[in-house]
PDB file as gemmi writes it, atoms N, CA and C in Angstrom:
CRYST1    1.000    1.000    1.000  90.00  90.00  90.00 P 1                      
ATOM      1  N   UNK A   1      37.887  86.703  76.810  1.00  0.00           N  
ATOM      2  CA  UNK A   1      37.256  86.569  75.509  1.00  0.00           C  
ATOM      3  C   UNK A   1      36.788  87.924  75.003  1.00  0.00           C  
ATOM      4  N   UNK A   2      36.127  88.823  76.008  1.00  0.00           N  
ATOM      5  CA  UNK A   2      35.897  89.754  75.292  1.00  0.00           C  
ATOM      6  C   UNK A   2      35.766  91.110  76.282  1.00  0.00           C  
ATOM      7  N   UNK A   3      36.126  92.170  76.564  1.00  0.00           N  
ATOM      8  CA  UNK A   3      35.877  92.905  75.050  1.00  0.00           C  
ATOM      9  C   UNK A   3      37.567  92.903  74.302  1.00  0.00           C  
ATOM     10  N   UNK A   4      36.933  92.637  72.916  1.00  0.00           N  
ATOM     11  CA  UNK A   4      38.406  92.422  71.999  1.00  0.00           C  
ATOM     12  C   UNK A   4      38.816  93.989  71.465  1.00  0.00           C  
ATOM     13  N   UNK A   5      40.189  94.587  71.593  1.00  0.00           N  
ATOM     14  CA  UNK A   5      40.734  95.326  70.990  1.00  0.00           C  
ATOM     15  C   UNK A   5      41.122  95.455  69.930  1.00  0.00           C  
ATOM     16  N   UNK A   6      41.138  97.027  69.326  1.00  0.00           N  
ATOM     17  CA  UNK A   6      41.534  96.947  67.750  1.00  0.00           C  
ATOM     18  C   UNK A   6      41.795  98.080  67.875  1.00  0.00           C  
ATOM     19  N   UNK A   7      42.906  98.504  67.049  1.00  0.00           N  
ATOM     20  CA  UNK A   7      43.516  99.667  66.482  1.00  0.00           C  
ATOM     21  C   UNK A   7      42.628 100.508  65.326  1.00  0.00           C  
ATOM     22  N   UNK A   8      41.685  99.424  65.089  1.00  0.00           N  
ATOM     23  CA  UNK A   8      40.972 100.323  64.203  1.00  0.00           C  
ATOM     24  C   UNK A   8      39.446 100.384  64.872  1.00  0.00           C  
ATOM     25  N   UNK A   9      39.011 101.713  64.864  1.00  0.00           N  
ATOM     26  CA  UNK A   9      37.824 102.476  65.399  1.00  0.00           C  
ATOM     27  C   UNK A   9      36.979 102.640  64.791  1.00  0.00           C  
ATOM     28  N   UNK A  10      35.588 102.185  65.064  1.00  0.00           N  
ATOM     29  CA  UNK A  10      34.499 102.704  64.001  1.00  0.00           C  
ATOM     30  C   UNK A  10      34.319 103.691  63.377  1.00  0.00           C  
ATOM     31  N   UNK A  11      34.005 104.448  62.035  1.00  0.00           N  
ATOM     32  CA  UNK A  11      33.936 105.556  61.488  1.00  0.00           C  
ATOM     33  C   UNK A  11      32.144 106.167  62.378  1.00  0.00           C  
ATOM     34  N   UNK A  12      32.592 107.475  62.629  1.00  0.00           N  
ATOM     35  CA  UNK A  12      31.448 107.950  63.579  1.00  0.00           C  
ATOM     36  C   UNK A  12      30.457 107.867  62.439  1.00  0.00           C  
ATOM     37  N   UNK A  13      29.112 107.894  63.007  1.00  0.00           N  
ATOM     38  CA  UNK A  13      27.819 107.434  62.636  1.00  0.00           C  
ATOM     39  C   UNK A  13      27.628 106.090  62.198  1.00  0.00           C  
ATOM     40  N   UNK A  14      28.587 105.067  62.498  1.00  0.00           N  
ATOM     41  CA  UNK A  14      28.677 103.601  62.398  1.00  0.00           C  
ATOM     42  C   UNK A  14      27.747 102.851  63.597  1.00  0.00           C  
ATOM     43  N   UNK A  15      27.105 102.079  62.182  1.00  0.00           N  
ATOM     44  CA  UNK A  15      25.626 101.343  62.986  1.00  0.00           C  
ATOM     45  C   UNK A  15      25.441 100.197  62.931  1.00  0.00           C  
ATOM     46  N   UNK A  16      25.052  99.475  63.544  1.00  0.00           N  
ATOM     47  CA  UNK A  16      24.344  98.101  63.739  1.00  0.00           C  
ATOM     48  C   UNK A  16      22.883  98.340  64.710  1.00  0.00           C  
ATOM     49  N   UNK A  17      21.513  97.852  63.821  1.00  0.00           N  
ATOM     50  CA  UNK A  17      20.682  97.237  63.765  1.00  0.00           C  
ATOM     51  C   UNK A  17      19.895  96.100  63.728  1.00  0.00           C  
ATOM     52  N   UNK A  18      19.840  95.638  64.734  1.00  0.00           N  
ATOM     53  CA  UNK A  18      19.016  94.178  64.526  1.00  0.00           C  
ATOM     54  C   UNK A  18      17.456  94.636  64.224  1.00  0.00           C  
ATOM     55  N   UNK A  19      17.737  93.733  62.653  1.00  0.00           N  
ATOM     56  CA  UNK A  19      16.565  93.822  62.023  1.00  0.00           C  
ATOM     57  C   UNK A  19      15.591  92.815  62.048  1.00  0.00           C  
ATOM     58  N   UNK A  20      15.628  91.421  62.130  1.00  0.00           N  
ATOM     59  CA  UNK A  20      14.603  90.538  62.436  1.00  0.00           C  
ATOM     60  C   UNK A  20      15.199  89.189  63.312  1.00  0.00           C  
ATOM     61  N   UNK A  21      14.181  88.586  63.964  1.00  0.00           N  
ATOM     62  CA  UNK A  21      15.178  87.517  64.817  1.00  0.00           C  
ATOM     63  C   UNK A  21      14.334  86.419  64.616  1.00  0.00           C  
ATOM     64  N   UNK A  22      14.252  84.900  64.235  1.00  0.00           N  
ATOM     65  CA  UNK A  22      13.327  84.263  64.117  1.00  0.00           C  
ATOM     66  C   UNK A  22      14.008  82.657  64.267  1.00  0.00           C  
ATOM     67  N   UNK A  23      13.702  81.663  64.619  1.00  0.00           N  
ATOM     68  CA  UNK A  23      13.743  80.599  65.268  1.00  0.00           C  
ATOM     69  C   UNK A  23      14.439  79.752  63.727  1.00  0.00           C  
ATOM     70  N   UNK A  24      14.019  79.806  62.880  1.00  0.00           N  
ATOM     71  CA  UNK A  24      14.225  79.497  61.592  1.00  0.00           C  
ATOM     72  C   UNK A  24      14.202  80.570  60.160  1.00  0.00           C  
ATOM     73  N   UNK A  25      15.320  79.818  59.227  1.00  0.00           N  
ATOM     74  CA  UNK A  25      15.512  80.906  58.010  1.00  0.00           C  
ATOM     75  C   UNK A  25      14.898  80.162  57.039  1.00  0.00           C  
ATOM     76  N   UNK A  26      14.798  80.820  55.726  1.00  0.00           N  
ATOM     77  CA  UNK A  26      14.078  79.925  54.468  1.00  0.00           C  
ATOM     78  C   UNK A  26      15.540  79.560  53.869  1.00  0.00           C  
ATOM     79  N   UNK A  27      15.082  79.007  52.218  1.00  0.00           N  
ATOM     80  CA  UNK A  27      15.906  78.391  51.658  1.00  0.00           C  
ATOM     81  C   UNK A  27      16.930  80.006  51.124  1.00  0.00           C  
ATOM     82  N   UNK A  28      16.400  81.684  51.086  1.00  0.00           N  
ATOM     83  CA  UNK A  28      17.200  82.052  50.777  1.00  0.00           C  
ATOM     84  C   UNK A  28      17.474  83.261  52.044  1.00  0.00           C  
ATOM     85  N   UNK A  29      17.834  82.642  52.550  1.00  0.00           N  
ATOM     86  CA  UNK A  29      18.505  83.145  54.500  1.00  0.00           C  
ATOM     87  C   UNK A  29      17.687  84.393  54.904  1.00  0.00           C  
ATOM     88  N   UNK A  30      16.152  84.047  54.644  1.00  0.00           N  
ATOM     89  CA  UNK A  30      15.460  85.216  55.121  1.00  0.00           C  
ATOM     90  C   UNK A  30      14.587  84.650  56.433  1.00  0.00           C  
ATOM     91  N   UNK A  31      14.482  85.389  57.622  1.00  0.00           N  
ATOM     92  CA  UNK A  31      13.494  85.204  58.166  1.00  0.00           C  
ATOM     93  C   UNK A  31      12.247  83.995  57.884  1.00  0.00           C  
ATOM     94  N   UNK A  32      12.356  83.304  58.710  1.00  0.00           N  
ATOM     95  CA  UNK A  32      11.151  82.116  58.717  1.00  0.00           C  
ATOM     96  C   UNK A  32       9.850  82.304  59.624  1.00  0.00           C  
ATOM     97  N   UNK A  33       8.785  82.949  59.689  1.00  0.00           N  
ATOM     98  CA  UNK A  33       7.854  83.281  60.156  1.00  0.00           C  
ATOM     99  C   UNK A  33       8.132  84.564  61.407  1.00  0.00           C  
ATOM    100  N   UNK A  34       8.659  85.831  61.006  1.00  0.00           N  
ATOM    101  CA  UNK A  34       9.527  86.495  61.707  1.00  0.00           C  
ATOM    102  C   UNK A  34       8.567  87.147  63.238  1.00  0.00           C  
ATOM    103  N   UNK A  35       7.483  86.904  62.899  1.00  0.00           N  
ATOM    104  CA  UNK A  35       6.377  87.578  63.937  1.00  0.00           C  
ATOM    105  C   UNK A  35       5.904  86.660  65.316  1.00  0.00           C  
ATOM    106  N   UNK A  36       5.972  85.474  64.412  1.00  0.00           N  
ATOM    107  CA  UNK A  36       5.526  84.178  64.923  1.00  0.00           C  
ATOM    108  C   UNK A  36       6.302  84.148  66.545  1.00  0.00           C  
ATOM    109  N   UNK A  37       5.418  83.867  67.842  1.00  0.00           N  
ATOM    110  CA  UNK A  37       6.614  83.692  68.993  1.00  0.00           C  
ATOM    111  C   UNK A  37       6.832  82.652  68.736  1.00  0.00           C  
ATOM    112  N   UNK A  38       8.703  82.602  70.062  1.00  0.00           N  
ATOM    113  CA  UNK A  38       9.517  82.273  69.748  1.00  0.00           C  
ATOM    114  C   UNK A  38       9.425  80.845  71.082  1.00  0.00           C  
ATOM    115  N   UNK A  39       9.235  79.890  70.662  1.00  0.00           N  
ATOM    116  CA  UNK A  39       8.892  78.661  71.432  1.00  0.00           C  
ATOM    117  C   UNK A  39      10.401  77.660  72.390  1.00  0.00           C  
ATOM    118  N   UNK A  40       9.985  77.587  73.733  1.00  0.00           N  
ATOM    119  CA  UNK A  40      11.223  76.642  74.376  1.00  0.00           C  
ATOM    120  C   UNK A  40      11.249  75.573  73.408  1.00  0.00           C  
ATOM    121  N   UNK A  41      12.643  75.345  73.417  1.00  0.00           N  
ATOM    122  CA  UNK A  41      13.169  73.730  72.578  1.00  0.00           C  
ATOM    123  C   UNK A  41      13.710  74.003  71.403  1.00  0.00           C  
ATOM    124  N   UNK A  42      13.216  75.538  70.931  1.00  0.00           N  
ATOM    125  CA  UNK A  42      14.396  76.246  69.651  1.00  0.00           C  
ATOM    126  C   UNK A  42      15.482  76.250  69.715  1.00  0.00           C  
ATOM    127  N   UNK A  43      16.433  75.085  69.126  1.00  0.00           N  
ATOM    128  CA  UNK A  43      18.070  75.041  68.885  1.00  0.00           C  
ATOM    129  C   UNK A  43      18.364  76.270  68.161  1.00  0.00           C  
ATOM    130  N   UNK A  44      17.839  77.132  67.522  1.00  0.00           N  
ATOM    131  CA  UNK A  44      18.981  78.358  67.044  1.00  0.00           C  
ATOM    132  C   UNK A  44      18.016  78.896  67.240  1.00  0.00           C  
ATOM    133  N   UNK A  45      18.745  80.573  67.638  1.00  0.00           N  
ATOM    134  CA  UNK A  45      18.322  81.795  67.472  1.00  0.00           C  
ATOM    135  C   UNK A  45      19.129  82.937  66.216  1.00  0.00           C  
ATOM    136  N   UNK A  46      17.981  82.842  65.384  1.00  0.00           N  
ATOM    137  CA  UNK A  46      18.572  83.542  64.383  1.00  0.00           C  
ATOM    138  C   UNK A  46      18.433  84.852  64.287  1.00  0.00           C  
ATOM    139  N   UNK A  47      19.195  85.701  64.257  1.00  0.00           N  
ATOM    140  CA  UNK A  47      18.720  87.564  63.602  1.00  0.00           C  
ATOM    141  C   UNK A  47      19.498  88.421  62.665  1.00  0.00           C  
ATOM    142  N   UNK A  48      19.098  89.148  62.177  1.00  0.00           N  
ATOM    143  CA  UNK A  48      19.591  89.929  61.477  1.00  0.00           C  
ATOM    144  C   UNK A  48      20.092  91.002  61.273  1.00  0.00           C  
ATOM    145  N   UNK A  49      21.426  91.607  61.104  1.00  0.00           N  
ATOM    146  CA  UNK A  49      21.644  92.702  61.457  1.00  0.00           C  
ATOM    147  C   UNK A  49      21.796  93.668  59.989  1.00  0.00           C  
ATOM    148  N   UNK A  50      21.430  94.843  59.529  1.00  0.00           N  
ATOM    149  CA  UNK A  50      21.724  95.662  59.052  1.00  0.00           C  
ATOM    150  C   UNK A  50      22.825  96.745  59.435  1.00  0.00           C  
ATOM    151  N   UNK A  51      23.827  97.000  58.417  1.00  0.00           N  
ATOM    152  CA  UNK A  51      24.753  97.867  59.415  1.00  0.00           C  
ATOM    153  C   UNK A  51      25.754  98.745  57.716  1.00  0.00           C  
ATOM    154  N   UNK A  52      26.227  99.876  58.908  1.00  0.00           N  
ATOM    155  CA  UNK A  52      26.443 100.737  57.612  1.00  0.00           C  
ATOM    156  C   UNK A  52      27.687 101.228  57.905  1.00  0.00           C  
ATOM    157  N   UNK A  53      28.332 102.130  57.842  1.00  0.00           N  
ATOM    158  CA  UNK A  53      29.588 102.834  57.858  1.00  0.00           C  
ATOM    159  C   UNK A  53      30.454 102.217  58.986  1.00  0.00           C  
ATOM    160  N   UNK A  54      30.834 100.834  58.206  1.00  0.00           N  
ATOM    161  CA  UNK A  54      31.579 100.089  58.874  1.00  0.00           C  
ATOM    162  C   UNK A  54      32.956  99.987  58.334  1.00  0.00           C  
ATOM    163  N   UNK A  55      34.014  99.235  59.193  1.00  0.00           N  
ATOM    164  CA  UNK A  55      35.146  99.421  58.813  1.00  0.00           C  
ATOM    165  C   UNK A  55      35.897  97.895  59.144  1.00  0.00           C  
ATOM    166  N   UNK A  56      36.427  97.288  58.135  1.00  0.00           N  
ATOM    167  CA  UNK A  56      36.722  95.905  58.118  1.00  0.00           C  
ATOM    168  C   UNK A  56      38.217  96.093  59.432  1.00  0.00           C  
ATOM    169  N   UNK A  57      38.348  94.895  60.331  1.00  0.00           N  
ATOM    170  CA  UNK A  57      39.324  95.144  61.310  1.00  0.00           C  
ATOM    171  C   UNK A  57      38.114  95.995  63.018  1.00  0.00           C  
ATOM    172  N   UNK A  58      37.429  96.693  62.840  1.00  0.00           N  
ATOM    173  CA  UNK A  58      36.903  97.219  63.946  1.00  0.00           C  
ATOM    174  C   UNK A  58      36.561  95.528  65.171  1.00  0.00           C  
ATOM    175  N   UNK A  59      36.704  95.929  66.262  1.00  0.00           N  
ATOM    176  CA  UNK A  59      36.691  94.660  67.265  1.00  0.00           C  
ATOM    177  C   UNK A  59      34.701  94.927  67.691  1.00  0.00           C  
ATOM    178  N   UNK A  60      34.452  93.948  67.843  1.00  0.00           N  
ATOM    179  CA  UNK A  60      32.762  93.622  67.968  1.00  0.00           C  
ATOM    180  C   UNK A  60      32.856  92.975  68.881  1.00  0.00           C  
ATOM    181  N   UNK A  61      31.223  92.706  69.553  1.00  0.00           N  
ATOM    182  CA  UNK A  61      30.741  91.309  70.349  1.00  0.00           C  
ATOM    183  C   UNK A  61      29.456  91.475  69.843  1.00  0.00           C  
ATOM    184  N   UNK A  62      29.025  89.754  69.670  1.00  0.00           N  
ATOM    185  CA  UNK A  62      27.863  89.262  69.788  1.00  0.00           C  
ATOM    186  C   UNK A  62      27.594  88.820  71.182  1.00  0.00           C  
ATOM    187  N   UNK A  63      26.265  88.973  71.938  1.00  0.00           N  
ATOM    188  CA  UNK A  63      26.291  88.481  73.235  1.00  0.00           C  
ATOM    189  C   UNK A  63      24.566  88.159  73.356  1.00  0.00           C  
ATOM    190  N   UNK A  64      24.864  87.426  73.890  1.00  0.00           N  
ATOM    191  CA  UNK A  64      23.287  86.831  74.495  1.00  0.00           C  
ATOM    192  C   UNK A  64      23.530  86.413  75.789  1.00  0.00           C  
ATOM    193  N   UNK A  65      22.073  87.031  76.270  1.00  0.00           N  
ATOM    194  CA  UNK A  65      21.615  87.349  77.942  1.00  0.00           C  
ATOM    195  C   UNK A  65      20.486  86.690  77.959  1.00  0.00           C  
ATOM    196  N   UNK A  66      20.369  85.734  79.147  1.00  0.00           N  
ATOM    197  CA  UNK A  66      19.424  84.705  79.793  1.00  0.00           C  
ATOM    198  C   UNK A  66      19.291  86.105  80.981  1.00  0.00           C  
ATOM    199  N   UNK A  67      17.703  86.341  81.519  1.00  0.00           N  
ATOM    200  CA  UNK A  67      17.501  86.897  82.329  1.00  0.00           C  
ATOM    201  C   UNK A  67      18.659  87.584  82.650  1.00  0.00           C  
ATOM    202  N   UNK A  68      19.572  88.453  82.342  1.00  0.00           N  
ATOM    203  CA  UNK A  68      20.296  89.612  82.706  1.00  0.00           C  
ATOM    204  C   UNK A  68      21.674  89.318  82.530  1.00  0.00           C  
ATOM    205  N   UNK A  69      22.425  87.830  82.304  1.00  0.00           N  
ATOM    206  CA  UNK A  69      23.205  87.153  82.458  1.00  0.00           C  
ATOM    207  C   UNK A  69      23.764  86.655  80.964  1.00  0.00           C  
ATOM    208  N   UNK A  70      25.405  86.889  80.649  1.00  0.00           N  
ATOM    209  CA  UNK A  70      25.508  86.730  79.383  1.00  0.00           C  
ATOM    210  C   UNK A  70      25.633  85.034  79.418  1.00  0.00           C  
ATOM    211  N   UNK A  71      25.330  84.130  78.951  1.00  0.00           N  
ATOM    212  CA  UNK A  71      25.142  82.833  77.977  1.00  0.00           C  
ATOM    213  C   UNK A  71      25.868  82.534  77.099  1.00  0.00           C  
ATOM    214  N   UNK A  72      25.707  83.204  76.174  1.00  0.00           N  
ATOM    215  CA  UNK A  72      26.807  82.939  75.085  1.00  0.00           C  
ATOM    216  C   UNK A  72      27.346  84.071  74.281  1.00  0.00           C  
ATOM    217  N   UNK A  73      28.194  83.875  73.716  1.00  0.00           N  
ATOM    218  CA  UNK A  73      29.066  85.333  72.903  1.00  0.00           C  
ATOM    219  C   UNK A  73      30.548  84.729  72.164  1.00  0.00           C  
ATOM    220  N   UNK A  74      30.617  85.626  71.528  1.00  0.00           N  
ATOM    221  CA  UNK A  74      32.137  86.207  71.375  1.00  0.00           C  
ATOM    222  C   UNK A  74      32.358  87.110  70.664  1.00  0.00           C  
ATOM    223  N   UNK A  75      33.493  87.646  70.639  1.00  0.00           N  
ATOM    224  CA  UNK A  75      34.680  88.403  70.244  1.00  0.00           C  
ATOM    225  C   UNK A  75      35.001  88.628  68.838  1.00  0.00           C  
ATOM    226  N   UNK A  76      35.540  89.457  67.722  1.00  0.00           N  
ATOM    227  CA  UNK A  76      35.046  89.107  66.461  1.00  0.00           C  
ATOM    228  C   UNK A  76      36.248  90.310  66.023  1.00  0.00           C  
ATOM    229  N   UNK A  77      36.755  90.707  65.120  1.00  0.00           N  
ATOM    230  CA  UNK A  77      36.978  91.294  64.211  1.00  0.00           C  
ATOM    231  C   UNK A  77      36.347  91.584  62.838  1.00  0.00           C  
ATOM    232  N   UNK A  78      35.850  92.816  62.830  1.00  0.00           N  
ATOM    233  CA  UNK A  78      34.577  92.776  61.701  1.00  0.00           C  
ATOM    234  C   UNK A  78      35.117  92.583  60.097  1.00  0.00           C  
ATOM    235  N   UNK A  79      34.807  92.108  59.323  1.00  0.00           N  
ATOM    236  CA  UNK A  79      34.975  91.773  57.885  1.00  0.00           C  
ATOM    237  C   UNK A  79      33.989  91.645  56.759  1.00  0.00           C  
ATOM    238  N   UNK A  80      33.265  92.821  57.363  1.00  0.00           N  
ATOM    239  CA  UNK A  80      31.864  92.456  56.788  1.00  0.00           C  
ATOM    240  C   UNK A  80      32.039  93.665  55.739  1.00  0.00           C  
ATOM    241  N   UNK A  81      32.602  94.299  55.519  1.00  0.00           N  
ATOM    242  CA  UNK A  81      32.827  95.850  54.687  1.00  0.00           C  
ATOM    243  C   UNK A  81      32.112  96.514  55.357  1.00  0.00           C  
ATOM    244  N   UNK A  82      31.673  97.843  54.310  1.00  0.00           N  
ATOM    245  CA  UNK A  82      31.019  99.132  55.223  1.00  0.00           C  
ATOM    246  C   UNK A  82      29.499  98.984  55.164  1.00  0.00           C  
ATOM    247  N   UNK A  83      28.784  98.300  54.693  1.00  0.00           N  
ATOM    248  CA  UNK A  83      27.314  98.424  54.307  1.00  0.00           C  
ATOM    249  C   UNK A  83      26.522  97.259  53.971  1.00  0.00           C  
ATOM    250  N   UNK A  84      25.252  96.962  54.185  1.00  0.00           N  
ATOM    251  CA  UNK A  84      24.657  95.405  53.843  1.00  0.00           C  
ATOM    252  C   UNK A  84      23.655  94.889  55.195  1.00  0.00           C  
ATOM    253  N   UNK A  85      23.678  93.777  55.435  1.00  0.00           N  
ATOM    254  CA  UNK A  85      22.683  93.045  56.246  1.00  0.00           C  
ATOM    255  C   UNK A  85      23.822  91.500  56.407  1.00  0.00           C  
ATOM    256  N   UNK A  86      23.533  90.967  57.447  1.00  0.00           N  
ATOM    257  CA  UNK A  86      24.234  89.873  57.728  1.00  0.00           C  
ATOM    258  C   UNK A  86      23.389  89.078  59.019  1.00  0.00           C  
ATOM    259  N   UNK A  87      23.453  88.390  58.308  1.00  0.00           N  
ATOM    260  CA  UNK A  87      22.944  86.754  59.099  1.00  0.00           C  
ATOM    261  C   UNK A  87      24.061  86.305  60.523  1.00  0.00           C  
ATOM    262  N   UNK A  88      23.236  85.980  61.499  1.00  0.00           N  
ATOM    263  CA  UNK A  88      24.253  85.539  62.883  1.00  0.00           C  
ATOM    264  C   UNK A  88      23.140  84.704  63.627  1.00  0.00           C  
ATOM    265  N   UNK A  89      23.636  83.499  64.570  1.00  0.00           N  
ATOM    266  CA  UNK A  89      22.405  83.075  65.008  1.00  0.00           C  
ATOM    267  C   UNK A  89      23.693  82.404  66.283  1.00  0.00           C  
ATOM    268  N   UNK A  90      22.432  81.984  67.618  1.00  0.00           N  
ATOM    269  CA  UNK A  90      23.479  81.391  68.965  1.00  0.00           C  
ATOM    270  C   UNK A  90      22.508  80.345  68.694  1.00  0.00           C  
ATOM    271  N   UNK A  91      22.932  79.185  69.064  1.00  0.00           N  
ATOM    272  CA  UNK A  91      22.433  77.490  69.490  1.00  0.00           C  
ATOM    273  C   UNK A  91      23.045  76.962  70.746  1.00  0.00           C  
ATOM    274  N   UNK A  92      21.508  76.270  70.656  1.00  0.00           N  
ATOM    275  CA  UNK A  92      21.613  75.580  71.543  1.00  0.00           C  
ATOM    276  C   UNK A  92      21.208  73.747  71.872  1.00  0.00           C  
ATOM    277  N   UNK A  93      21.667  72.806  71.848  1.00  0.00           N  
ATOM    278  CA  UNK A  93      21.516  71.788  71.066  1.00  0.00           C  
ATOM    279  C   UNK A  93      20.831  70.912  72.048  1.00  0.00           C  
ATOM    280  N   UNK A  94      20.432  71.351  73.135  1.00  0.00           N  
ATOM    281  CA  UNK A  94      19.376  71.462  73.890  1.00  0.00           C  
ATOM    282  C   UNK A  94      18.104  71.637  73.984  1.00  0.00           C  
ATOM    283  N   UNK A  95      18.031  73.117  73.127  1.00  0.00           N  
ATOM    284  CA  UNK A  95      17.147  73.405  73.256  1.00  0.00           C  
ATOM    285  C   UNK A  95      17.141  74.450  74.216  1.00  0.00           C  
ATOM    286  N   UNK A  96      16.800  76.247  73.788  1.00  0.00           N  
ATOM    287  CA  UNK A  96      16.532  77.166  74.559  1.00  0.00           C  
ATOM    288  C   UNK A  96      15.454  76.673  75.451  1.00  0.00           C  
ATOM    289  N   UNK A  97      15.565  77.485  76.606  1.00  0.00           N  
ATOM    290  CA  UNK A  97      14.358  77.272  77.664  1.00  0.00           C  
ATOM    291  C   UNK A  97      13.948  78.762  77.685  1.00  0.00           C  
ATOM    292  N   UNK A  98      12.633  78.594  78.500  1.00  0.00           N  
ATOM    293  CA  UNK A  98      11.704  80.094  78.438  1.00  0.00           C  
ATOM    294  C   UNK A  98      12.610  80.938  79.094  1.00  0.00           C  
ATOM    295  N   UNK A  99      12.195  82.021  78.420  1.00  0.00           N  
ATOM    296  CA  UNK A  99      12.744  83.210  79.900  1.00  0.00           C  
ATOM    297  C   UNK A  99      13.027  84.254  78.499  1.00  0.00           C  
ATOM    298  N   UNK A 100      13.516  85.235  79.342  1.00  0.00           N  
ATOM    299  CA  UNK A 100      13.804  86.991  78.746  1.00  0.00           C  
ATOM    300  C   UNK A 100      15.397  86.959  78.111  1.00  0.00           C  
ATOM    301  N   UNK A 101      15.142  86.618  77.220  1.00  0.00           N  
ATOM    302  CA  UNK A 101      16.761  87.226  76.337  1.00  0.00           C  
ATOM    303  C   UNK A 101      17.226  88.253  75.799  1.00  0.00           C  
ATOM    304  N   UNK A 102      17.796  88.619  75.522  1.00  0.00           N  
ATOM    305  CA  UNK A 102      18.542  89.324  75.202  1.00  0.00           C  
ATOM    306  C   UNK A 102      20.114  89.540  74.307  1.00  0.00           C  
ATOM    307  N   UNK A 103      19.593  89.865  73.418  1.00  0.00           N  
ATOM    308  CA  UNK A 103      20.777  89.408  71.822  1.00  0.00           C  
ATOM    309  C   UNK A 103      21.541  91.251  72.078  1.00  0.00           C  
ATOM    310  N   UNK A 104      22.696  91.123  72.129  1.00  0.00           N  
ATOM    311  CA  UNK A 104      23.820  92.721  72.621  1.00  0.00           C  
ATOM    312  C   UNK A 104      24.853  92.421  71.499  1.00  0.00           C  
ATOM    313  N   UNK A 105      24.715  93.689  70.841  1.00  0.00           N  
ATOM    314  CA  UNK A 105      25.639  93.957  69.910  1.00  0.00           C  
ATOM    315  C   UNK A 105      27.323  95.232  70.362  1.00  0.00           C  
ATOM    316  N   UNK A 106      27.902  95.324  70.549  1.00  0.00           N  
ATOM    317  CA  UNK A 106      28.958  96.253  71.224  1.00  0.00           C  
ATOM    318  C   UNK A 106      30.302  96.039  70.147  1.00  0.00           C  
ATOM    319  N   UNK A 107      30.732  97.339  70.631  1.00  0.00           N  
ATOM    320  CA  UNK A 107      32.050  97.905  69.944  1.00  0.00           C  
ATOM    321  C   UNK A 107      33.293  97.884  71.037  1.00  0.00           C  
ATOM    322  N   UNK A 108      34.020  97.546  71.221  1.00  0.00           N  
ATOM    323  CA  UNK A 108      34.776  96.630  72.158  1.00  0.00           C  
ATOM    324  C   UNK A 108      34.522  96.642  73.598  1.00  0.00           C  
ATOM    325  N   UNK A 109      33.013  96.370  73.580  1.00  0.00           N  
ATOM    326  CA  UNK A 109      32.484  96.448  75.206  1.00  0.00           C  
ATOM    327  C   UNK A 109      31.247  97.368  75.332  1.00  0.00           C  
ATOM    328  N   UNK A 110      31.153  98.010  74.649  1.00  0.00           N  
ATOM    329  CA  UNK A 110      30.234  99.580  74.694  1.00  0.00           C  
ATOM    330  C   UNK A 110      28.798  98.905  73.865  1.00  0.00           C  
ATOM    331  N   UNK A 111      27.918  98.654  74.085  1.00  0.00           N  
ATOM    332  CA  UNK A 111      26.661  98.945  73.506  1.00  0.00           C  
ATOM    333  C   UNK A 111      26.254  99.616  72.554  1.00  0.00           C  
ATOM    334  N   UNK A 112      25.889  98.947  71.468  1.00  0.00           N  
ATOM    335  CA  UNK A 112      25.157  99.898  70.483  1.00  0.00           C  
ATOM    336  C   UNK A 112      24.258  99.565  69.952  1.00  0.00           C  
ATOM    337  N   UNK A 113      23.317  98.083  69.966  1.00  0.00           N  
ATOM    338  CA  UNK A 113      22.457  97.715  69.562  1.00  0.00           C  
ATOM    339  C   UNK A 113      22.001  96.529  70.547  1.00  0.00           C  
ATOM    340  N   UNK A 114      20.591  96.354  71.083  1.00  0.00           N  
ATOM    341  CA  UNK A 114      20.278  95.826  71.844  1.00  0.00           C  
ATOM    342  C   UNK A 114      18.820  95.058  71.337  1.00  0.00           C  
ATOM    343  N   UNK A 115      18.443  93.657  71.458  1.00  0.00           N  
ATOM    344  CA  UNK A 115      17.119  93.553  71.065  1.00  0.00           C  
ATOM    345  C   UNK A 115      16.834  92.571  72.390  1.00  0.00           C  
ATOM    346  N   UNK A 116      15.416  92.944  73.177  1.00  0.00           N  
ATOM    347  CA  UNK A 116      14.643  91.778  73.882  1.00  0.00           C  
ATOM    348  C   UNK A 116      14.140  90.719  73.359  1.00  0.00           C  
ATOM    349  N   UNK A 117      13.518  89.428  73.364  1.00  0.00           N  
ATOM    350  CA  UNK A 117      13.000  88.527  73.128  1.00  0.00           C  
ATOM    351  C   UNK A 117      12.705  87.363  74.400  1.00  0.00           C  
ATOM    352  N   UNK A 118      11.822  87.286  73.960  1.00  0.00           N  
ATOM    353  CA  UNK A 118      10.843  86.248  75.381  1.00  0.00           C  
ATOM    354  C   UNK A 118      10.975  84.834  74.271  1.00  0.00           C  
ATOM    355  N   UNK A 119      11.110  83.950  74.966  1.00  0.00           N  
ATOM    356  CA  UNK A 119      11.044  82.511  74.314  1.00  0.00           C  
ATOM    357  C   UNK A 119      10.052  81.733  75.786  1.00  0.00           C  
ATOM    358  N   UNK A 120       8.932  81.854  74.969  1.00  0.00           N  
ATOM    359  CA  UNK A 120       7.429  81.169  75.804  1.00  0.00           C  
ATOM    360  C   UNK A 120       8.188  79.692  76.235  1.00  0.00           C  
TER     361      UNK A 120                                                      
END                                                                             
């Protein structure tokens, strides 16, 4: 599944930022109490990424880590153009359980944006 290849390469100084992560969005896909912790039994994890000198075709992963261990992910071809903010969220229809997560952003395998989060 991943890491996915592409012929096309990020333009250098190409970024991704996770900008807010929150359990719920409002009616216009912003952050729903973004400070607020993040409680076991939350079916989605939502966040936000800001990102800039991007290039439509570049190969990505979304990945999420339970205590050190990836959970869920995939593989992506980006189509987002070069600049903006974009909405992404993992579920779980369960219901997350407590512990140390970890939301990993990468360029076909490589790391470039990383955020922690504890779900009490």
């Amino acid at each position: 599944m991943w890491p996915l290849t592409s012929e096309v390469t990020p333009l250098p100084g190409a970024d991704l930022t996770i900008v807010a992560v929150a359990s719920a969005v409002t009616a216009d896909l912003e952050p729903a109490n973004p400070d607020a912790p993040l409680q076991a039994g939350i079916t989605r994890l939502y966040f936000w990424v800001a990102y800039r000198g991007m290039v439509d075709g570049v190969a990505w992963e979304r990945l999420l880590l339970r205590d050190g261990r990836v959970i869920q992910g995939g593989a992506y071809l980006w189509n987002g153009g070069a600049e903006g903010t974009a909405l992404y969220f993992f579920g779980d229809a369960e219901g997350f359980a407590p512990g140390e997560y970890e939301i990993r952003l990468t360029f076909s395998g490589v790391t470039v944006e990383s955020k922690s989060q504890r779900i009490q």
